[in-house]
PQR file of N, CA, C, O and H, with PARSE charges and radii, in Angstrom:
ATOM      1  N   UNK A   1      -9.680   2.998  55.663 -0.4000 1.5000
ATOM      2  CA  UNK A   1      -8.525   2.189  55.300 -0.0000 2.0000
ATOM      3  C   UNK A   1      -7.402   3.122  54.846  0.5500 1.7000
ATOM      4  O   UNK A   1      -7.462   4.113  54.118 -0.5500 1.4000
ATOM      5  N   UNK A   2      -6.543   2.652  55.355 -0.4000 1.5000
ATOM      6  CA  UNK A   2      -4.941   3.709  55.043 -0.0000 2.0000
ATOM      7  C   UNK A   2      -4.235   3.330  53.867  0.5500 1.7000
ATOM      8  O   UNK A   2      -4.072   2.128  53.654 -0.5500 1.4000
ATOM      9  H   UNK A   2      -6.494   1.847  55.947  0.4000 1.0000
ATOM     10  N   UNK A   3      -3.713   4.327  52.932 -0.4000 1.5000
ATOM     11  CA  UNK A   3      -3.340   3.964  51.640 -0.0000 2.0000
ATOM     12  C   UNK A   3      -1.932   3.219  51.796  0.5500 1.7000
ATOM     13  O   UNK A   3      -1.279   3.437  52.816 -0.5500 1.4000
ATOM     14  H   UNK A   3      -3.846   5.304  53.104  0.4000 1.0000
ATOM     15  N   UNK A   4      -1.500   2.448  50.933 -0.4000 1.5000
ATOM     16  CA  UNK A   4      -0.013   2.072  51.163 -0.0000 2.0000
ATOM     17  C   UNK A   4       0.764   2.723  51.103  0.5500 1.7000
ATOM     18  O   UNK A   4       0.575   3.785  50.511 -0.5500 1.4000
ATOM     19  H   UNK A   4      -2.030   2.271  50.104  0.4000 1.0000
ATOM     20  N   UNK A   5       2.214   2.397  51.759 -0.4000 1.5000
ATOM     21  CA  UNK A   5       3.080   3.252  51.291 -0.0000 2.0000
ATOM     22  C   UNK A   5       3.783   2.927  50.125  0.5500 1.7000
ATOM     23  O   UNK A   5       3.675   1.794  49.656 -0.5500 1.4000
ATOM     24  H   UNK A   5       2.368   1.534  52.240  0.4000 1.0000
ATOM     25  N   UNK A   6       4.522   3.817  49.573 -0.4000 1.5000
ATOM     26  CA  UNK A   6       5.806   3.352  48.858 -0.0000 2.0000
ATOM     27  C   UNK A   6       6.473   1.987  48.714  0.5500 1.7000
ATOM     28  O   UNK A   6       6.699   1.178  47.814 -0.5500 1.4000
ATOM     29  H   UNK A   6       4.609   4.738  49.954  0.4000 1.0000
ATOM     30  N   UNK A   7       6.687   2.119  50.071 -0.4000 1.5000
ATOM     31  CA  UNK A   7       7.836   0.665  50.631 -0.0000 2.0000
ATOM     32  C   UNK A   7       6.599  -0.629  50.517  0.5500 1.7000
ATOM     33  O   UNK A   7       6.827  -1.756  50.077 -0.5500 1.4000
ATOM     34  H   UNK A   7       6.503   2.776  50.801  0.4000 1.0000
ATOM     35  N   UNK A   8       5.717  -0.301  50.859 -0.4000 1.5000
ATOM     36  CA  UNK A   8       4.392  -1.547  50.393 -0.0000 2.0000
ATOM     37  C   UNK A   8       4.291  -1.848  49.454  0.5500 1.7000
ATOM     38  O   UNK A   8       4.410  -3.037  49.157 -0.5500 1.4000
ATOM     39  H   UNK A   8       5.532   0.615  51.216  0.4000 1.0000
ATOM     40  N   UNK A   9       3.920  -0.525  48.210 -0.4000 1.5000
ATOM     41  CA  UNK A   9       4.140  -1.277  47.219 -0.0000 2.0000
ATOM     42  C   UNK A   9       5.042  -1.695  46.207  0.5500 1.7000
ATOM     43  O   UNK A   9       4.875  -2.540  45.329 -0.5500 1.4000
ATOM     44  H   UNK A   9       3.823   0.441  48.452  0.4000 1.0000
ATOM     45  N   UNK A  10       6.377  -0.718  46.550 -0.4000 1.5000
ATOM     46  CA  UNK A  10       7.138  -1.778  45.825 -0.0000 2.0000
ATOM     47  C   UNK A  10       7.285  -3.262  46.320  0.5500 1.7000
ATOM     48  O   UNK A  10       7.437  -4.130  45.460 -0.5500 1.4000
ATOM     49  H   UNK A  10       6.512  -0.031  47.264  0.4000 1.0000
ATOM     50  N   UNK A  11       7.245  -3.677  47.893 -0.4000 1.5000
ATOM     51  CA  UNK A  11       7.325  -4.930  48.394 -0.0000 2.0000
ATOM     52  C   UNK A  11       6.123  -5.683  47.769  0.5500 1.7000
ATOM     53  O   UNK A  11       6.376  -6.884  47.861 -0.5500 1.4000
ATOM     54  H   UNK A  11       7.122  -2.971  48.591  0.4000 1.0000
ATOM     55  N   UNK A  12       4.939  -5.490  47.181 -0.4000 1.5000
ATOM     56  CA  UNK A  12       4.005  -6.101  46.524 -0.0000 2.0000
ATOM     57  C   UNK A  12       3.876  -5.954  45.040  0.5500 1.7000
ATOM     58  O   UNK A  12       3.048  -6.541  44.342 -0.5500 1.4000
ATOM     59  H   UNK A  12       4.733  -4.515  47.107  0.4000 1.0000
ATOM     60  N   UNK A  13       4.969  -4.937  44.554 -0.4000 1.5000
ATOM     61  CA  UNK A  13       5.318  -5.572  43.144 -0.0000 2.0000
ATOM     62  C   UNK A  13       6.467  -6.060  43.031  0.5500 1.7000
ATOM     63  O   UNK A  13       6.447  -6.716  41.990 -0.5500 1.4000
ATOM     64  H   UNK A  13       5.641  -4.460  45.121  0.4000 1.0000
ATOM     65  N   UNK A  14       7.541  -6.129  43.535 -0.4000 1.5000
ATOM     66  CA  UNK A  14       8.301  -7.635  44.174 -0.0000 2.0000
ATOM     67  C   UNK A  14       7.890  -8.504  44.128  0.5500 1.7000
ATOM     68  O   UNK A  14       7.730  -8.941  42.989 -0.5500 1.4000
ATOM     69  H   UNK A  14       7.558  -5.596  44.381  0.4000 1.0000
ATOM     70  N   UNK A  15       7.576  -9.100  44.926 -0.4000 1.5000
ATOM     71  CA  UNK A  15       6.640 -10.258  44.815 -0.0000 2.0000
ATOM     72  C   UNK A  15       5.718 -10.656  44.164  0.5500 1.7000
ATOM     73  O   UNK A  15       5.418 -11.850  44.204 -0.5500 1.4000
ATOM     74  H   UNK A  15       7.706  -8.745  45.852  0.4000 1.0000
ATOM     75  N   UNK A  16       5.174  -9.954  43.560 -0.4000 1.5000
ATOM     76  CA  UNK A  16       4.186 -10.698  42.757 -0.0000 2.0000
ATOM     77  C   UNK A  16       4.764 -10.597  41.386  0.5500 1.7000
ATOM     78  O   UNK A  16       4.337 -11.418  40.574 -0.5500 1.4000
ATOM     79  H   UNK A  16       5.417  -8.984  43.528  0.4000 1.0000
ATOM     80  N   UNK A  17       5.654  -9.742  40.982 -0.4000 1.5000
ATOM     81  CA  UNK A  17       6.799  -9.916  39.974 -0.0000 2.0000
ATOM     82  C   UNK A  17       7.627 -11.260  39.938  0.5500 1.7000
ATOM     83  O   UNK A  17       7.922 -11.962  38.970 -0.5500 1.4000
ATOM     84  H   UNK A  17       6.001  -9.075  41.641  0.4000 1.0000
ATOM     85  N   UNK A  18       7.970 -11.441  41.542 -0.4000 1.5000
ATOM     86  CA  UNK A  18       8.688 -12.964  41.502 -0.0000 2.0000
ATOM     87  C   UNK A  18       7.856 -13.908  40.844  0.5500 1.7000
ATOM     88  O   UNK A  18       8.174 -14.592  39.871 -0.5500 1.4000
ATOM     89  H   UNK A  18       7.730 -10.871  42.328  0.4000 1.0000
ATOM     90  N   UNK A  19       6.606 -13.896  41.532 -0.4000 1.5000
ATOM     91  CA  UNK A  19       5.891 -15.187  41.025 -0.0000 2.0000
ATOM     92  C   UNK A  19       5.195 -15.344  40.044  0.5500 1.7000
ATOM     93  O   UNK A  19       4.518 -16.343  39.804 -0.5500 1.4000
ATOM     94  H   UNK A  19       6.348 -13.341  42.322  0.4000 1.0000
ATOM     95  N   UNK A  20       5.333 -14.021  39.146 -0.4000 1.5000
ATOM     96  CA  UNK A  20       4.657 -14.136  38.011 -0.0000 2.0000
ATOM     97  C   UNK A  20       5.875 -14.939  37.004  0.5500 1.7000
ATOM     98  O   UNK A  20       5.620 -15.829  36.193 -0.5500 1.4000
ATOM     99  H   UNK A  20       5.883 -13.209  39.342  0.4000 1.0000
ATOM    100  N   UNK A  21       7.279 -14.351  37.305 -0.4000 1.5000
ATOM    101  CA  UNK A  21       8.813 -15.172  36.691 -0.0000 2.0000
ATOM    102  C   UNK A  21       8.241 -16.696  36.638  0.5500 1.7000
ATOM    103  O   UNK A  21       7.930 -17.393  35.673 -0.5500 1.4000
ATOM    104  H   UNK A  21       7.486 -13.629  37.964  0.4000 1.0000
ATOM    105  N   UNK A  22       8.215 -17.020  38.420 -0.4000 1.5000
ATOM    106  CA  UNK A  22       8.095 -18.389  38.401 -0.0000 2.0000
ATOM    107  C   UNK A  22       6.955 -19.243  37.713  0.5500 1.7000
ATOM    108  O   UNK A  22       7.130 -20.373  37.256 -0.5500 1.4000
ATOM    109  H   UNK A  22       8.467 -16.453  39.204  0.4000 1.0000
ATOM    110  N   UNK A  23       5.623 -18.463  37.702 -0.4000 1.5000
ATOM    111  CA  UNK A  23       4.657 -18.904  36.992 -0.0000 2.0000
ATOM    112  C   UNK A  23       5.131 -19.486  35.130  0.5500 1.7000
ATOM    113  O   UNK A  23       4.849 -20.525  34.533 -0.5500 1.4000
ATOM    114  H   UNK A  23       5.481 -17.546  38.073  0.4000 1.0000
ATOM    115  N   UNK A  24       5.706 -18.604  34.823 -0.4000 1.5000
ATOM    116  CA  UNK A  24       5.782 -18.348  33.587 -0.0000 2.0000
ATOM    117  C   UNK A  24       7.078 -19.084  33.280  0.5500 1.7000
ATOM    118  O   UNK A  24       7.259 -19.537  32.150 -0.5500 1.4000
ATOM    119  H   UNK A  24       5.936 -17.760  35.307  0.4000 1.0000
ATOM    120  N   UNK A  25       7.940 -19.214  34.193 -0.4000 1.5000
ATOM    121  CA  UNK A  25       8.728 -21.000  34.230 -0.0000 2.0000
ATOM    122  C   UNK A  25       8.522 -21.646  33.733  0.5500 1.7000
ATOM    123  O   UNK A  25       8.839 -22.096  32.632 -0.5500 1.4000
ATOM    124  H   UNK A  25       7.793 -18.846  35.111  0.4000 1.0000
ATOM    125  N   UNK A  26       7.555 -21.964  34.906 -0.4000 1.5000
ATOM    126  CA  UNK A  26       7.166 -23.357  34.829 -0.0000 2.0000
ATOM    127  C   UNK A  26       6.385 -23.948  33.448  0.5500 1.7000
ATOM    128  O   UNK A  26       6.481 -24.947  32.736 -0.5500 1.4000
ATOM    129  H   UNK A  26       7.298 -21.598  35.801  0.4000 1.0000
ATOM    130  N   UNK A  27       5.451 -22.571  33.510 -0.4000 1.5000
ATOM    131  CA  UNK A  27       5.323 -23.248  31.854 -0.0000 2.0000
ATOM    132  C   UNK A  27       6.052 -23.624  31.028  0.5500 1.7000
ATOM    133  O   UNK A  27       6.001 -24.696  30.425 -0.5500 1.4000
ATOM    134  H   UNK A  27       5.374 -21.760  34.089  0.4000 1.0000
ATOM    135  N   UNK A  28       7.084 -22.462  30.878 -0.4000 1.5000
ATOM    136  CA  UNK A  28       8.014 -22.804  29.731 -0.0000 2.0000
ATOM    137  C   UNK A  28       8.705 -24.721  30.309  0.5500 1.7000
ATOM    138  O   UNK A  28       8.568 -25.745  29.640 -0.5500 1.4000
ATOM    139  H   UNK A  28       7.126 -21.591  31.368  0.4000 1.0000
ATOM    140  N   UNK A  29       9.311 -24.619  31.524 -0.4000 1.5000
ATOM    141  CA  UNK A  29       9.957 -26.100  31.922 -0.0000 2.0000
ATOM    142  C   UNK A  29       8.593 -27.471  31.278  0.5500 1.7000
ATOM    143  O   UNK A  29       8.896 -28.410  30.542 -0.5500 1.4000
ATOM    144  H   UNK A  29       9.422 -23.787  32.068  0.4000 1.0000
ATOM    145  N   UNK A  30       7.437 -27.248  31.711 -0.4000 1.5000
ATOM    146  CA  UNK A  30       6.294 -28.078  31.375 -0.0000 2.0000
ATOM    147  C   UNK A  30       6.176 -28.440  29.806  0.5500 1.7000
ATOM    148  O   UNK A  30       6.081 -29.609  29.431 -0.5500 1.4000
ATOM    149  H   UNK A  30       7.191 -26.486  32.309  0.4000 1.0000
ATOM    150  N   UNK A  31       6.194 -27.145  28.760 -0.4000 1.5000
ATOM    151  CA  UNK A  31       6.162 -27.168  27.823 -0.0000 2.0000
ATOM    152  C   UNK A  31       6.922 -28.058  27.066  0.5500 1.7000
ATOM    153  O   UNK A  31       6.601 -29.013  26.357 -0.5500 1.4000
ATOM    154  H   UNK A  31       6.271 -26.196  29.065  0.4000 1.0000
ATOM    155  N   UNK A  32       8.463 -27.336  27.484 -0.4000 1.5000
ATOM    156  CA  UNK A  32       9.784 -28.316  27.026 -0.0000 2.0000
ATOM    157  C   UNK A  32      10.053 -29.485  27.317  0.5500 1.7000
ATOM    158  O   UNK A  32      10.889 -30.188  26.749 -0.5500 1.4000
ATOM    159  H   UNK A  32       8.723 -26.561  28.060  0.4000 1.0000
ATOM    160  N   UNK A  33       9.436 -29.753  28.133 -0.4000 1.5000
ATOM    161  CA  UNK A  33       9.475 -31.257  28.900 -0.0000 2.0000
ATOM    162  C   UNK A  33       8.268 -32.438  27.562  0.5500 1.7000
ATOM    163  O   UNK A  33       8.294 -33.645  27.321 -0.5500 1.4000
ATOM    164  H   UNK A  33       8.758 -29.182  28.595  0.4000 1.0000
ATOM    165  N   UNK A  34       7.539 -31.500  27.115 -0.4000 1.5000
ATOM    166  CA  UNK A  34       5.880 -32.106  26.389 -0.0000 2.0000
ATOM    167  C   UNK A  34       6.608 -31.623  24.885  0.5500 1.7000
ATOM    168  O   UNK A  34       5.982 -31.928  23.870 -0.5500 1.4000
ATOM    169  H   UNK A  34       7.517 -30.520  27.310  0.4000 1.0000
ATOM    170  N   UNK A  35       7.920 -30.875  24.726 -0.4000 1.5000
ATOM    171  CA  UNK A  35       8.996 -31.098  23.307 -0.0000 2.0000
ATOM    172  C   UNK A  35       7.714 -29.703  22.466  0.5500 1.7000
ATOM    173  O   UNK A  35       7.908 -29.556  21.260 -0.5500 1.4000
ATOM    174  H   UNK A  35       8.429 -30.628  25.551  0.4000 1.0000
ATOM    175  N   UNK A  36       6.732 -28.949  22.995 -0.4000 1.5000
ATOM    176  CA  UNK A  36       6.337 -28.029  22.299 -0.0000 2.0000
ATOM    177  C   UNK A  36       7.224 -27.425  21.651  0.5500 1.7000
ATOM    178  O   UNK A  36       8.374 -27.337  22.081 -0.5500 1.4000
ATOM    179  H   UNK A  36       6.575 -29.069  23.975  0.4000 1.0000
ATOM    180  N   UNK A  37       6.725 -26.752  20.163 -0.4000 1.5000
ATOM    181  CA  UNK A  37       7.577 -25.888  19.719 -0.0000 2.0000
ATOM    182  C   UNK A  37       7.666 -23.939  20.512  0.5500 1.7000
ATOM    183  O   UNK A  37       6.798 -23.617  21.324 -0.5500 1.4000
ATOM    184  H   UNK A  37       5.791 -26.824  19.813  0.4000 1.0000
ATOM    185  N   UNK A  38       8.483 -23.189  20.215 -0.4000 1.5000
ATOM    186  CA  UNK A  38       8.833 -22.252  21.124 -0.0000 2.0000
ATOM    187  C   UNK A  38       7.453 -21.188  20.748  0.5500 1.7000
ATOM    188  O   UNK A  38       6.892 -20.612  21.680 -0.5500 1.4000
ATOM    189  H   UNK A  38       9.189 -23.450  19.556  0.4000 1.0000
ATOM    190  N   UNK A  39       7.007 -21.005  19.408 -0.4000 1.5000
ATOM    191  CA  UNK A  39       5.978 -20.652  19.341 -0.0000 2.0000
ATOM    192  C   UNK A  39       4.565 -20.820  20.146  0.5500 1.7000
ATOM    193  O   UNK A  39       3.858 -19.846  20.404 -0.5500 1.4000
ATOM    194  H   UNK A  39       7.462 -21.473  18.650  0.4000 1.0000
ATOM    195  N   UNK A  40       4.405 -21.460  20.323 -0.4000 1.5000
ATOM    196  CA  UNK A  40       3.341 -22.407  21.087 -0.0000 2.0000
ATOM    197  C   UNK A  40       3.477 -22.028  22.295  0.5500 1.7000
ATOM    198  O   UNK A  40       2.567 -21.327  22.737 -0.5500 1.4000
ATOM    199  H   UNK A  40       4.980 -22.251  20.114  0.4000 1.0000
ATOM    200  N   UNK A  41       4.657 -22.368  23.225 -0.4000 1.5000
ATOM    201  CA  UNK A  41       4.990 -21.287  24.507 -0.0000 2.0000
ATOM    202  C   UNK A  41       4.706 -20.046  24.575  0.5500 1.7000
ATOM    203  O   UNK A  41       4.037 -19.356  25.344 -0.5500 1.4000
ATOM    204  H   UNK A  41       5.397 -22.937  22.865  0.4000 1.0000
ATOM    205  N   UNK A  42       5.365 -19.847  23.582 -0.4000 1.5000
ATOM    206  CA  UNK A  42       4.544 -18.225  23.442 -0.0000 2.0000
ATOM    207  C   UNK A  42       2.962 -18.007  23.495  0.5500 1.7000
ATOM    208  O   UNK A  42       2.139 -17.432  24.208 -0.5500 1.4000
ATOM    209  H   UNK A  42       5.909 -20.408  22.958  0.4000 1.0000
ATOM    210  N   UNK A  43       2.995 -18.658  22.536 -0.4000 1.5000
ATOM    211  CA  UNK A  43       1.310 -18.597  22.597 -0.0000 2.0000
ATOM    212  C   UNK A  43       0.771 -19.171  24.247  0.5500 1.7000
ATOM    213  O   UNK A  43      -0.081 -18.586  24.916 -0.5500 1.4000
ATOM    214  H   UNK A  43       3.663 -19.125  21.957  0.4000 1.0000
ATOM    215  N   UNK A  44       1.234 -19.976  24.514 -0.4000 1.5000
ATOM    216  CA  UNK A  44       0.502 -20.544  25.911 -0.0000 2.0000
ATOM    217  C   UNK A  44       0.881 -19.406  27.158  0.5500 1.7000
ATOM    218  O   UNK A  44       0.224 -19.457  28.197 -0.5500 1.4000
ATOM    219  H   UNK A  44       1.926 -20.451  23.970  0.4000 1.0000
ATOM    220  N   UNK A  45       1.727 -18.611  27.035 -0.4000 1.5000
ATOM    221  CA  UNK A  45       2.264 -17.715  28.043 -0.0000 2.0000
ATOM    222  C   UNK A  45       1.102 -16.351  27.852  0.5500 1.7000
ATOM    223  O   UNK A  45       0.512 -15.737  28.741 -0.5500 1.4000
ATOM    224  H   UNK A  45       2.261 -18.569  26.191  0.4000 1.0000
ATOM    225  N   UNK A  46       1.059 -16.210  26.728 -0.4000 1.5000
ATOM    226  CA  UNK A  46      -0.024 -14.939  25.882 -0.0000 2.0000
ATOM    227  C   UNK A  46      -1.551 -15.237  26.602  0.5500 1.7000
ATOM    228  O   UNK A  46      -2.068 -14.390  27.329 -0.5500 1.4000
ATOM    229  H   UNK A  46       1.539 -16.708  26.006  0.4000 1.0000
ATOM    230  N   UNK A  47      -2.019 -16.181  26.388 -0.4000 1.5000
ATOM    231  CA  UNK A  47      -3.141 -16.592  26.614 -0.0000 2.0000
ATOM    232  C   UNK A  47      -3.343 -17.138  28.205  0.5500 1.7000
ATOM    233  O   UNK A  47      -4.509 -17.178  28.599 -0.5500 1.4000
ATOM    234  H   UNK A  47      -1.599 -16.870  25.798  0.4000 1.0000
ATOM    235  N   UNK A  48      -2.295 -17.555  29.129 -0.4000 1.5000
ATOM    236  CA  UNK A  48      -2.304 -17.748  30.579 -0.0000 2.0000
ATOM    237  C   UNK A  48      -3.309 -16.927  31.651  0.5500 1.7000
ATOM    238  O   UNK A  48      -2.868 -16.222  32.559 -0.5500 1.4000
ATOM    239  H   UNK A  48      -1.348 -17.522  28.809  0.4000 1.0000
ATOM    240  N   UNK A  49      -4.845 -17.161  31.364 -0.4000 1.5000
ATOM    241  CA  UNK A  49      -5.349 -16.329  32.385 -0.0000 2.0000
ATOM    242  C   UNK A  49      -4.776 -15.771  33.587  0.5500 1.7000
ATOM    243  O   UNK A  49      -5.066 -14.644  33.990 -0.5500 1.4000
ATOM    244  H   UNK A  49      -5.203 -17.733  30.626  0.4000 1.0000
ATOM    245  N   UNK A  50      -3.894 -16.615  34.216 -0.4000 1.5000
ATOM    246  CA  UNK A  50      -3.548 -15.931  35.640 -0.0000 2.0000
ATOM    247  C   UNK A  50      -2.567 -15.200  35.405  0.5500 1.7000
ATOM    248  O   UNK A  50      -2.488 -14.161  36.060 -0.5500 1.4000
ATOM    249  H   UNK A  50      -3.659 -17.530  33.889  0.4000 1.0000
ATOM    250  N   UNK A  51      -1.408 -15.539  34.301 -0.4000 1.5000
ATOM    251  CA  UNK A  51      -0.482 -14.950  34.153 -0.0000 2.0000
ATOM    252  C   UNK A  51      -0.689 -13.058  33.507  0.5500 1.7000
ATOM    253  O   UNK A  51       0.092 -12.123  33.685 -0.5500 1.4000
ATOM    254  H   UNK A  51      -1.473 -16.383  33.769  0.4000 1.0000
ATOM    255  N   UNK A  52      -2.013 -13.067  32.765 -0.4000 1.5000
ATOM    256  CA  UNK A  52      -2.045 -11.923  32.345 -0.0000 2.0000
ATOM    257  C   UNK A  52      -3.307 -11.074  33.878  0.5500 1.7000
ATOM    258  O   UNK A  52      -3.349  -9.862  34.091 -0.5500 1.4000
ATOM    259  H   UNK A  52      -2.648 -13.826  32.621  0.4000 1.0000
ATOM    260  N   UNK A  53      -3.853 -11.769  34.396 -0.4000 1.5000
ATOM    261  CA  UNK A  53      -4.288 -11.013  35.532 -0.0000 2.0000
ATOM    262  C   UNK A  53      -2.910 -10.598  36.156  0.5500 1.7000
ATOM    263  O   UNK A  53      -2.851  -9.390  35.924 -0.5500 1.4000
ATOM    264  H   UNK A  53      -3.819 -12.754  34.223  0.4000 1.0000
ATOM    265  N   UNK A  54      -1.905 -10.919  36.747 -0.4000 1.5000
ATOM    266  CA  UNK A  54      -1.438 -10.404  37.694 -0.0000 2.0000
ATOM    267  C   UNK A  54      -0.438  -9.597  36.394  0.5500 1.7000
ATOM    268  O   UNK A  54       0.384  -8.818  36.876 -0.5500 1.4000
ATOM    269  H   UNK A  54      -1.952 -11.900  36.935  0.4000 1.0000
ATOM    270  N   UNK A  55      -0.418  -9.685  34.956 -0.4000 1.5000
ATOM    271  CA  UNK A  55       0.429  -8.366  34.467 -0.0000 2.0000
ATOM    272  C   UNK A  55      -0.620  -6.641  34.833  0.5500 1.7000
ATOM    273  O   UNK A  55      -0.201  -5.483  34.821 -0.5500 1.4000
ATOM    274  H   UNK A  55      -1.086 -10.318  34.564  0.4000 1.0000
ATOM    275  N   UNK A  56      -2.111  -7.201  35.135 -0.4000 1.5000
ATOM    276  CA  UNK A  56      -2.890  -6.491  35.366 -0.0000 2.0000
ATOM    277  C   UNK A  56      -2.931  -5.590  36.482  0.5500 1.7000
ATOM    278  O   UNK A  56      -3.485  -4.491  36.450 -0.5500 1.4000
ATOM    279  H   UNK A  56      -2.452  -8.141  35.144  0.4000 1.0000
ATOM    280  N   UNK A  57      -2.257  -6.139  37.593 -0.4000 1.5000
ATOM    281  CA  UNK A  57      -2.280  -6.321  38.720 -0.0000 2.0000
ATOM    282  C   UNK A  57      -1.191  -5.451  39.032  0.5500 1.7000
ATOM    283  O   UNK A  57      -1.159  -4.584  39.906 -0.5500 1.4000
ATOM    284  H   UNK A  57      -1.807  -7.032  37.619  0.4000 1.0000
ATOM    285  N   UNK A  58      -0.123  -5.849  38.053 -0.4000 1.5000
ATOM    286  CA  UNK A  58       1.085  -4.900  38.404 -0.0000 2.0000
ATOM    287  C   UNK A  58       1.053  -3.509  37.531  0.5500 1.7000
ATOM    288  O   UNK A  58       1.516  -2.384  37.718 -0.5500 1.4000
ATOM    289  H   UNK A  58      -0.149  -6.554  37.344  0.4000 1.0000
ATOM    290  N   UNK A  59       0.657  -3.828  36.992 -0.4000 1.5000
ATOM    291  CA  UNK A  59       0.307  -2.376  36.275 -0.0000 2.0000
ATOM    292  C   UNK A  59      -0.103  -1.453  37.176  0.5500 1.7000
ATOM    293  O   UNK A  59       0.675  -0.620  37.642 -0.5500 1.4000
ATOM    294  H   UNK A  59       0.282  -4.743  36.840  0.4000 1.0000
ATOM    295  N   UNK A  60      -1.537  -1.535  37.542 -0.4000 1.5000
ATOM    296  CA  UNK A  60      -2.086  -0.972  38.214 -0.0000 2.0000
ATOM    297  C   UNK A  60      -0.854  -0.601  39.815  0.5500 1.7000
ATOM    298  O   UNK A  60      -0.529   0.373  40.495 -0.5500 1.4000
ATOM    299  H   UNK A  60      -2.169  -2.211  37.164  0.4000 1.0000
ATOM    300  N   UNK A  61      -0.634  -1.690  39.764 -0.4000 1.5000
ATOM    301  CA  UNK A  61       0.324  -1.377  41.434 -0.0000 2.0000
ATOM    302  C   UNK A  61       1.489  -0.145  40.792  0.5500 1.7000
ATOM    303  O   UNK A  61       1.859   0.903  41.321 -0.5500 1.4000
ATOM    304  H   UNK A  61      -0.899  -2.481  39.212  0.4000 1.0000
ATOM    305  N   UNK A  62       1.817  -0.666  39.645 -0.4000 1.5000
ATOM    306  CA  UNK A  62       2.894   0.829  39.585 -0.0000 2.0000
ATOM    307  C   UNK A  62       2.396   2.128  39.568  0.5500 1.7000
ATOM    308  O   UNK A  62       2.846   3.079  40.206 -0.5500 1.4000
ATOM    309  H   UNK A  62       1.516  -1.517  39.215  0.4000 1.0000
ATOM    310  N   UNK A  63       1.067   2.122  38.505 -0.4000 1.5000
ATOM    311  CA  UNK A  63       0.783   3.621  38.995 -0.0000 2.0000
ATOM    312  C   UNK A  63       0.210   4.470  40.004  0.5500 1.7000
ATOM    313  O   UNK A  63       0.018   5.684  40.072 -0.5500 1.4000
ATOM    314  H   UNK A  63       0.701   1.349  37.987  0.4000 1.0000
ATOM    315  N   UNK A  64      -0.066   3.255  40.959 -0.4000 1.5000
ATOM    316  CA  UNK A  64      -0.179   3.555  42.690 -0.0000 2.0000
ATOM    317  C   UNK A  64       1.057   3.566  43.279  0.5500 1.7000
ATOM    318  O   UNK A  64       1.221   4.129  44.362 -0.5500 1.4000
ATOM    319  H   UNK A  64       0.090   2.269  40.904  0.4000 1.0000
ATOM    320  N   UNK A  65       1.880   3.057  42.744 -0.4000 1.5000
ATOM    321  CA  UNK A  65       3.048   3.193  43.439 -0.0000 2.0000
ATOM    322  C   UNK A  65       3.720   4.824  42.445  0.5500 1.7000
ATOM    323  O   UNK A  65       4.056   5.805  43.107 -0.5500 1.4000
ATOM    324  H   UNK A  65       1.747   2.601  41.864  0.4000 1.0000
ATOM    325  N   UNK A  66       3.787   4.842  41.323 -0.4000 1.5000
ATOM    326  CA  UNK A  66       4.018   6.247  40.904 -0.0000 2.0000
ATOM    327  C   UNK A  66       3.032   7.225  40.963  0.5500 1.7000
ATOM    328  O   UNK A  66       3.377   8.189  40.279 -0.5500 1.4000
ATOM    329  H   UNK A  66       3.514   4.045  40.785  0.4000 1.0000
ATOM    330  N   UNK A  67       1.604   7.432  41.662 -0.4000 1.5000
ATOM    331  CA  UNK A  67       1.311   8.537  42.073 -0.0000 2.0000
ATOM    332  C   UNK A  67       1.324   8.862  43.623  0.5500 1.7000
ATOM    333  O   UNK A  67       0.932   9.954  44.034 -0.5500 1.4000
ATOM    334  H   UNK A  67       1.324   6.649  42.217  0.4000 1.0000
ATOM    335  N   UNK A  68       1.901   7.638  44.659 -0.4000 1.5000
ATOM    336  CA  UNK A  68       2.121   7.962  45.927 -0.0000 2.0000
ATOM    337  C   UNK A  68       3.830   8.965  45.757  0.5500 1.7000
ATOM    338  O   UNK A  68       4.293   9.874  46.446 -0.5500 1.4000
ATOM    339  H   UNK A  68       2.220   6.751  44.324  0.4000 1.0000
ATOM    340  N   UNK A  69       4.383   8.219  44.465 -0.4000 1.5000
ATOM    341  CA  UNK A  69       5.900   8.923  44.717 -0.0000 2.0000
ATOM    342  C   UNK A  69       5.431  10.485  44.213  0.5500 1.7000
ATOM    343  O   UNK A  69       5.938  11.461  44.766 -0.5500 1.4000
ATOM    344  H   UNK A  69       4.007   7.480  43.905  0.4000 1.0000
ATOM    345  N   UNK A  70       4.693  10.607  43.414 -0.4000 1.5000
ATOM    346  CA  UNK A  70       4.596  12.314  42.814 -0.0000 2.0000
ATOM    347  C   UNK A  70       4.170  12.832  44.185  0.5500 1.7000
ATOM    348  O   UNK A  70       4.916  13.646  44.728 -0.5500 1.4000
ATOM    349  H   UNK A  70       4.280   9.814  42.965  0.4000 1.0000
ATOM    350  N   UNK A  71       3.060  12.451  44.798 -0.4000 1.5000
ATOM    351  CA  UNK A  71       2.868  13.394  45.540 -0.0000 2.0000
ATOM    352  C   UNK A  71       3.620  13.576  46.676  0.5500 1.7000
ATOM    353  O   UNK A  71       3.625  14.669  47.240 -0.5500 1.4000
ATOM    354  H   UNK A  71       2.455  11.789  44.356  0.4000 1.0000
ATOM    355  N   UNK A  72       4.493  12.295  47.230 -0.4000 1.5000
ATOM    356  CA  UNK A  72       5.526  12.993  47.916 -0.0000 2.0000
ATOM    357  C   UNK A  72       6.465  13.906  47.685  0.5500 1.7000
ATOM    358  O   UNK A  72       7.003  14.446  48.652 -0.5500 1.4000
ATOM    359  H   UNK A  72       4.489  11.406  46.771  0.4000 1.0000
ATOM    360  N   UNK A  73       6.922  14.326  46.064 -0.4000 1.5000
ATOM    361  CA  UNK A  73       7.934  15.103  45.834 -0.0000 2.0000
ATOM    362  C   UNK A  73       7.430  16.277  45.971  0.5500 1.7000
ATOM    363  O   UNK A  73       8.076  17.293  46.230 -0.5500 1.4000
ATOM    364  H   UNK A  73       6.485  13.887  45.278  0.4000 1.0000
ATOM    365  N   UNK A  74       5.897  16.182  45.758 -0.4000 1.5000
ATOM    366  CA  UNK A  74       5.308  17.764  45.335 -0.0000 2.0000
ATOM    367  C   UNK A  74       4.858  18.522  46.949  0.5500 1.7000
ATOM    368  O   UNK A  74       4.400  19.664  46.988 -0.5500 1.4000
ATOM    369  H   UNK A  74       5.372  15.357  45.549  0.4000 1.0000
TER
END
């Protein structure tokens, strides 16, 4: 299997950056809609299984995406 490039993964932390925004919307829109206090959002955003997998997700993608860029410079 061939490693990604660069341009891959920033295009896949793009995107999954978008939809982690939109994920984390919607909660907040859901929340405010149910008159929660802003604390509580917080807390429900903190605790969002999916939402903290894909902060997982991007993590990891940046420092694949910053050790494909080192070794191109080097």
């Amino acid at each position: 299997m061939q490693s990604p490039t660069k341009e891959e993964l920033e295009e896949s932390i793009r995107e999954l950056t978008e939809y982690k925004n939109r994920l984390e919307k919607e909660v907040v829109t859901i929340s405010n809609k149910l008159k929660m206090p802003q604390k509580k959002i917080k807390s429900i955003i903190k605790s969002h299984i999916e939402l903290n997998q894909i902060k997982i997700i991007l993590s990891k993608l940046n420092k694949q995406k910053d050790n494909v860029t080192s070794t191109l410079t080097t």
